[in-house]
N, C-alpha and C positions, 0 to 999 in steps of 0.2 A: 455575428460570427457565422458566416455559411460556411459548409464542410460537404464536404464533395465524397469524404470516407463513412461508410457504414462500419461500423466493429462490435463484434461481440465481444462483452468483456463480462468476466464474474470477478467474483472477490468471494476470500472465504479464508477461516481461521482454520487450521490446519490441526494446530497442538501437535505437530508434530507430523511431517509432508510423505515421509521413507514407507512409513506404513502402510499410508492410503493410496502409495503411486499408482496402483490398478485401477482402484478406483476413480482415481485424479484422471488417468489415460483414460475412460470410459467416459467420464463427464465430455472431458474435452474432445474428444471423438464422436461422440453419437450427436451433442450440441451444435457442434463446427463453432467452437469456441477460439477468437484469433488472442485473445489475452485474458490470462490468468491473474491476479493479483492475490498473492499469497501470505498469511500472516501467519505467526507464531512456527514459523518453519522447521527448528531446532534443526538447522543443518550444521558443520564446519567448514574449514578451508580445506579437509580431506573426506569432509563428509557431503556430497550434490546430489542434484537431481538430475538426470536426463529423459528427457520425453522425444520421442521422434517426432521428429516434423516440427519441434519447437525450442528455442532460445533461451538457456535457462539464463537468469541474473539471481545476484543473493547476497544479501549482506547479513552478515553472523552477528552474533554479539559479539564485544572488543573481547570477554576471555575465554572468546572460540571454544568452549562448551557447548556441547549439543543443547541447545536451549534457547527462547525467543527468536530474533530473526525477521527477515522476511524474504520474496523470491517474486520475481516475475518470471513468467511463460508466454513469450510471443510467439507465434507463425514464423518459421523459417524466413518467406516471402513477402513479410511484410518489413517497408523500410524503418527504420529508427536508430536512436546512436543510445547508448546507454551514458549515465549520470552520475557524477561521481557519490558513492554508496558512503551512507552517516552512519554510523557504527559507533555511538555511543551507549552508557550503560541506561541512559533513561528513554533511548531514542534509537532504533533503527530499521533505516530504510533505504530501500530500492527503486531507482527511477529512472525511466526510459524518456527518451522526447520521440514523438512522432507526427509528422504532415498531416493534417487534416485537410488539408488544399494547398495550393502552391505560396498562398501568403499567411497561412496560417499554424502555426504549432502549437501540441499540446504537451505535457507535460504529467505521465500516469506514475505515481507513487503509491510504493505498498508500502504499507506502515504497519510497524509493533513497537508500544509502549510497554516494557512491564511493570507491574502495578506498584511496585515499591517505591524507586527513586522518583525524587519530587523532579518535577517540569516546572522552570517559569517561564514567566507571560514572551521574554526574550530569548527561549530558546525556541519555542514555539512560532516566535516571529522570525525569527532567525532564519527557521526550517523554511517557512513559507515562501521566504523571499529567495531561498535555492531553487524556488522552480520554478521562476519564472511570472509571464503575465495569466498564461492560462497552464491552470492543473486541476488536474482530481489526484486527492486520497481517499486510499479505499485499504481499512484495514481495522486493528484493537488496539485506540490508542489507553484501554483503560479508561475514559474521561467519560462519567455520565452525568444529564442532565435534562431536564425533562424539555427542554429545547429540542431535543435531535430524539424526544418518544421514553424516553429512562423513566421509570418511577422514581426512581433515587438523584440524588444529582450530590456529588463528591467533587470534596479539592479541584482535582485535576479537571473534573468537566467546568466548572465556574472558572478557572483559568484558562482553557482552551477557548470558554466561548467567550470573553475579554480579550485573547487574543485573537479570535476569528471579527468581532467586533471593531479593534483599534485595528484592523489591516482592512477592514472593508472586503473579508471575504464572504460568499454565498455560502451558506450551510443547504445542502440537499441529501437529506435520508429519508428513510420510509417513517410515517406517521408512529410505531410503534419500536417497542423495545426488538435488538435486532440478540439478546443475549436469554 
């Protein structure tokens, strides 16, 4: 897959995005950060974010309670279409598709699990398959396991990585615990 686009992207848990906006503007500003991928948002459908120069997207939890979440932040100037946002209670996220070249698309997902409701192997597959052929997740889906650096490895990580398994997806995190 050759790509013709350079991007800066971060990813970062939030616990909550309204607080830290100055600070979120300062990241994104002094970095030249063109995407954000945002977790644990706790926004609503009358609670947002707006950042100048950037595009917010967000999907709340289904009982629109300031709580969980996620959000994307792109560059004004850069092109992509947004993806219809999963707003369930053990799953929600946000996703844009963007050109990487003229024959290629990718597919950027911010992800929040929260840690109570059980996931299975088929919803998790489910997910994967709404995004298409190429994607990155970048978020807290709650799931540890010493696969992806966790000392611990829980339910949810042993099901995720069966489901990252039976789909033939790449796992790519840092060597060590990111929590």
């Amino acid at each position: 897959m050759e790509t013709n686009l350079k991007l800066k992207i971060i990813t970062w848990n939030a616990n909550g995005i309204l607080p830290h906006k100055l600070e979120l503007q300062a990241i994104l500003n002094n970095h030249n950060i063109d995407i954000a991928m945002i977790s644990e948002s706790h926004l609503t459908p009358t609670k947002n974010i707006k950042i100048l120069g950037y595009k917010a997207y967000q999907s709340n939890h289904p009982d629109n309670t300031a709580h969980a979440g996620s959000v994307i932040l792109i560059k004004n100037n850069l092109i992509h279409s947004p993806l219809p946002d999963i707003n369930e209670t053990y799953l929600q996220a946000t996703s844009i598709l963007i050109s990487l070249n003229k024959y290629t698309k990718l597919t950027l997902s911010s992800t929040y699990c929260p840690p109570g409701p059980k996931i299975s192997m088929n919803n998790f597959k489910n997910y994967f398959e709404s995004l298409g052929k190429y994607f990155i997740i970048a978020g807290d889906l709650n799931a540890k396991h010493s696969t992806w650096g966790c000392f611990l490895t829980n339910t949810r990580g042993r099901t995720l990585l069966r489901s990252l398994k039976s789909s033939n997806i790449k796992i790519l995190s840092p060597p060590h615990p990111t929590y």
